[in-house]
C-alpha positions as CSV (number, residue, x, y, z in Angstrom):
1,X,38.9,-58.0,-58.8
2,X,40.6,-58.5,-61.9
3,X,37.8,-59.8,-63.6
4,X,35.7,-56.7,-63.0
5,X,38.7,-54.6,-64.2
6,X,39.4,-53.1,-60.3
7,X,43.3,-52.9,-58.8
8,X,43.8,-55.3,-56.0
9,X,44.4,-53.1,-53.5
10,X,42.3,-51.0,-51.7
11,X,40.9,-47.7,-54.0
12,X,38.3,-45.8,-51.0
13,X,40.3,-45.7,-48.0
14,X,40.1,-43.0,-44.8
15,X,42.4,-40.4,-44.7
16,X,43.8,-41.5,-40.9
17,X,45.7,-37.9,-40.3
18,X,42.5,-35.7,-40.3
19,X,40.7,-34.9,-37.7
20,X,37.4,-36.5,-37.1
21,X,36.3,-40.4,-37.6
22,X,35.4,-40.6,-40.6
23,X,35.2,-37.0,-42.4
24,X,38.1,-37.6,-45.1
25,X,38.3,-40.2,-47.7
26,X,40.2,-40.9,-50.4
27,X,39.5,-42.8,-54.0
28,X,42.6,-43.8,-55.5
29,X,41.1,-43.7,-58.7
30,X,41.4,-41.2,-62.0
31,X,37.9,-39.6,-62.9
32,X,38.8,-41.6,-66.2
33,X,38.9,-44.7,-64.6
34,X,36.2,-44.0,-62.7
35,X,34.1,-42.5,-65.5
36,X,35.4,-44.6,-68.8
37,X,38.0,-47.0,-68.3
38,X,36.4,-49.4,-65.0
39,X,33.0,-49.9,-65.8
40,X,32.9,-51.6,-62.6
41,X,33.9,-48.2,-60.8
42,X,31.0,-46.6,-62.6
43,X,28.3,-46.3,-59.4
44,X,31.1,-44.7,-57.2
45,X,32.1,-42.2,-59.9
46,X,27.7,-41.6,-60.4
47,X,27.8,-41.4,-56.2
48,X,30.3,-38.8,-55.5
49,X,29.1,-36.6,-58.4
50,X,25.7,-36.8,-56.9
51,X,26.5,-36.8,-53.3
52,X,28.9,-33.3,-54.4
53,X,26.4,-31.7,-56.5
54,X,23.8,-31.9,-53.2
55,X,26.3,-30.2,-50.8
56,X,26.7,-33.9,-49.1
57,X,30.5,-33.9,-50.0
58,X,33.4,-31.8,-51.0
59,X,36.2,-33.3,-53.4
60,X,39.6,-31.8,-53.3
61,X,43.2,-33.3,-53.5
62,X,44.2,-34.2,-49.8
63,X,47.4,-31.8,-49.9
64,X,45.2,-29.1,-50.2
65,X,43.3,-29.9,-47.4
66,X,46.5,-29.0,-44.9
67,X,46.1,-25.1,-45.2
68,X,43.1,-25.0,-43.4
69,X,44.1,-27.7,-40.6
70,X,46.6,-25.2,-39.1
71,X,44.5,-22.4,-38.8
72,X,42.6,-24.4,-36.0
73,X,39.3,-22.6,-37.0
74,X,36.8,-21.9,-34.2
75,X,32.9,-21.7,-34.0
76,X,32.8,-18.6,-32.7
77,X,35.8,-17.0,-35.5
78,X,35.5,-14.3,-38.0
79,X,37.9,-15.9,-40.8
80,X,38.5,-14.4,-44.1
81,X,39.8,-16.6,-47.2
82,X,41.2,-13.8,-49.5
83,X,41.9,-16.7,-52.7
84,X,39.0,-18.8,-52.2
85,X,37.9,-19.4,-55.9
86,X,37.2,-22.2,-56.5
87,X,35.9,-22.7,-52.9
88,X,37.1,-26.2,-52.0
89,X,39.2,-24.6,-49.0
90,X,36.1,-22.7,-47.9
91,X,33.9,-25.6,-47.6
92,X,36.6,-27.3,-45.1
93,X,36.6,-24.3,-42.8
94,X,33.0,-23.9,-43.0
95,X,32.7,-27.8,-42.1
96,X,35.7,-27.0,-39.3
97,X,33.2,-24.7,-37.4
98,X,30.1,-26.5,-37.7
99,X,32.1,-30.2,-36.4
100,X,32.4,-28.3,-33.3
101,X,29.0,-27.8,-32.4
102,X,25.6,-25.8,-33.8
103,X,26.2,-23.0,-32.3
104,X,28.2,-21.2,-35.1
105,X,28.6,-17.0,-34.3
106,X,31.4,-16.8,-36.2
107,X,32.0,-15.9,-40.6
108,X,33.5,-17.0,-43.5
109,X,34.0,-14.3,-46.3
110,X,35.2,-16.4,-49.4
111,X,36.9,-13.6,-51.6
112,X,38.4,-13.7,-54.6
113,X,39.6,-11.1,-57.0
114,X,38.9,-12.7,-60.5
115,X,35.5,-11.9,-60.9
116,X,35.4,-15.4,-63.6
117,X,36.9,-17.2,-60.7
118,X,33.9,-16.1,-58.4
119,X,31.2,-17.1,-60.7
120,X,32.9,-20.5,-60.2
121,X,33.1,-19.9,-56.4
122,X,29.5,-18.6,-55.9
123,X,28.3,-22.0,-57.8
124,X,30.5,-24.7,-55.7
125,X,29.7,-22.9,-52.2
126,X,26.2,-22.8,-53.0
127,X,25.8,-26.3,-52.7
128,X,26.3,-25.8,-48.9
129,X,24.5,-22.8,-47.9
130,X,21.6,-24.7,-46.0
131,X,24.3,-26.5,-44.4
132,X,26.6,-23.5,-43.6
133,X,25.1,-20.3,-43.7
134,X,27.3,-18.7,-41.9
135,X,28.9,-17.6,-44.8
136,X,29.8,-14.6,-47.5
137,X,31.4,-14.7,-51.4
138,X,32.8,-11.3,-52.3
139,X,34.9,-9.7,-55.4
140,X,37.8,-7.6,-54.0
141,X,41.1,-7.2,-54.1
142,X,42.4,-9.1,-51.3
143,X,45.1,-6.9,-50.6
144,X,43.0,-3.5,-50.4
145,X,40.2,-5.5,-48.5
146,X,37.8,-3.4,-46.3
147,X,37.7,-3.3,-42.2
148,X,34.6,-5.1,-40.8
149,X,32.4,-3.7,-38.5
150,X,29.8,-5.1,-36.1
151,X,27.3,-3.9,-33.4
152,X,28.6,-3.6,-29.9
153,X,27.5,-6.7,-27.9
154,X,27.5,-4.5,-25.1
155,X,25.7,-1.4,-27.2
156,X,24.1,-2.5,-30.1
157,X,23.6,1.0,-31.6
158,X,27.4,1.7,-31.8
159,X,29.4,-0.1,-34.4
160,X,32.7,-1.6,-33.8
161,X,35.8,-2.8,-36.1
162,X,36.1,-6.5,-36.4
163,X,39.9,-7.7,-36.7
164,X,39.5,-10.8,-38.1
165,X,41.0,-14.0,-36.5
166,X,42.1,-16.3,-39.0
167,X,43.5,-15.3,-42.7
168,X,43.9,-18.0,-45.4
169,X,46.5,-16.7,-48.5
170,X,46.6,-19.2,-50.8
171,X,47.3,-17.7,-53.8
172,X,46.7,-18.5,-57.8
173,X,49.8,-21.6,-58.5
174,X,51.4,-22.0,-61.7
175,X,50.4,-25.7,-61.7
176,X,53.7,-27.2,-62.7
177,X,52.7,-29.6,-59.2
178,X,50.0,-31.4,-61.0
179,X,52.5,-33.3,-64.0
180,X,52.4,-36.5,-61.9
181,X,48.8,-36.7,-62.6
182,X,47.7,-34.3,-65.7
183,X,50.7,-36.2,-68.1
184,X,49.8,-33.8,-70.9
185,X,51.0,-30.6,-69.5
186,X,54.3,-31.3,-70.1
187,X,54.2,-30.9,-73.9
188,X,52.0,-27.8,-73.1
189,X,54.1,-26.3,-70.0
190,X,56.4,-23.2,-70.7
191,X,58.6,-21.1,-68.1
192,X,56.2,-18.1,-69.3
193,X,53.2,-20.5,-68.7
194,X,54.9,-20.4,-64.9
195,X,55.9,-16.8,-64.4
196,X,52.2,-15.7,-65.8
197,X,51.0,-16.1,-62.1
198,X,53.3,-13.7,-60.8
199,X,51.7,-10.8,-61.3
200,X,48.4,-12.0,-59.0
201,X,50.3,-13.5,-56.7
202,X,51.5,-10.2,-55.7
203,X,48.3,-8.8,-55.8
């Protein structure tokens, strides 16, 4: 292992606390070791670009990944994410519902209000449309965001509002969290840099 430039420890291990066998992984590698610094470390790095790029996987920070857990999304759901940009949280409640079963009846509007941000969310969740196409991007303000209505599964004809059944908030972060592994913010990183978020958090 040393030879070849690897740690001795274990770098792709299973995530043991999410649900499902299997589903969660994680590398404990830097995309710079993976990409530059480990040649050895090179095919993984080439796989999970690949494997993303296809729809196969989504990559995210495992905190992140918590959110969604406790909203104990079902098949059958109408679930709006109001922040969704850039769309890592809507691929895990996407991938929620279909676990369960094919029979998916429910929806997941991925909204965001930075139309910028949405480009970006429109490109990541596209990768998993064939997989999940249960699924909607929209520009709006979260906070001003329109009912929902549906035909009557008793008289189609009629339309009726849709409350929805799950809500995920997670707003825009200042991003002081990431120092412990983006070292270079801290020369950058202001109290204005901070409080510049405010204003769309509110939103």
């Amino acid at each position: 292992m040393k030879e070849s430039g690897l740690p001795d420890h274990q770098i792709l291990e299973e995530v043991m606390w999410f649900p499902g066998e299997g589903r969660c992984w994680q590398v404990d590698l830097s995309k710079k070791e993976m990409s530059r610094d480990i040649p050895a470390a090179r095919p993984l790095y080439d796989f999970l670009l690949s494997a993303t790029e296809s729809g196969r996987i989504s990559r995210q920070e495992v905190v992140s990944m918590i959110p969604p857990l406790f909203m104990d999304v079902q098949p059958h759901h109408m679930v709006l994410d109001t922040c969704a940009a850039p769309g890592s949280k809507t691929a895990q409640l996407m991938e929620s519902m279909a676990a369960q079963g094919t029979d998916i009846t429910g929806c997941v509007i991925a909204n965001d209000m930075d139309s910028k941000r949405c480009d970006v969310l429109v490109k990541q969740t596209q990768r998993q449309r064939e997989l999940y196409p249960n699924m909607i991007v929209t520009n709006h303000n979260a906070g001003l965001f329109p009912m929902i209505s549906i035909p009557d599964p008793e008289n189609p004809t009629q339309l009726i509002r849709k409350q929805f059944d799950r809500i995920l908030c997670d707003v825009v972060c200042s991003g002081d969290g990431t120092f412990r592994k983006s070292l270079d913010l801290w020369g950058r990183w202001t109290p204005a840099f901070g409080t510049s978020t405010h204003k769309p958090q509110c939103q």
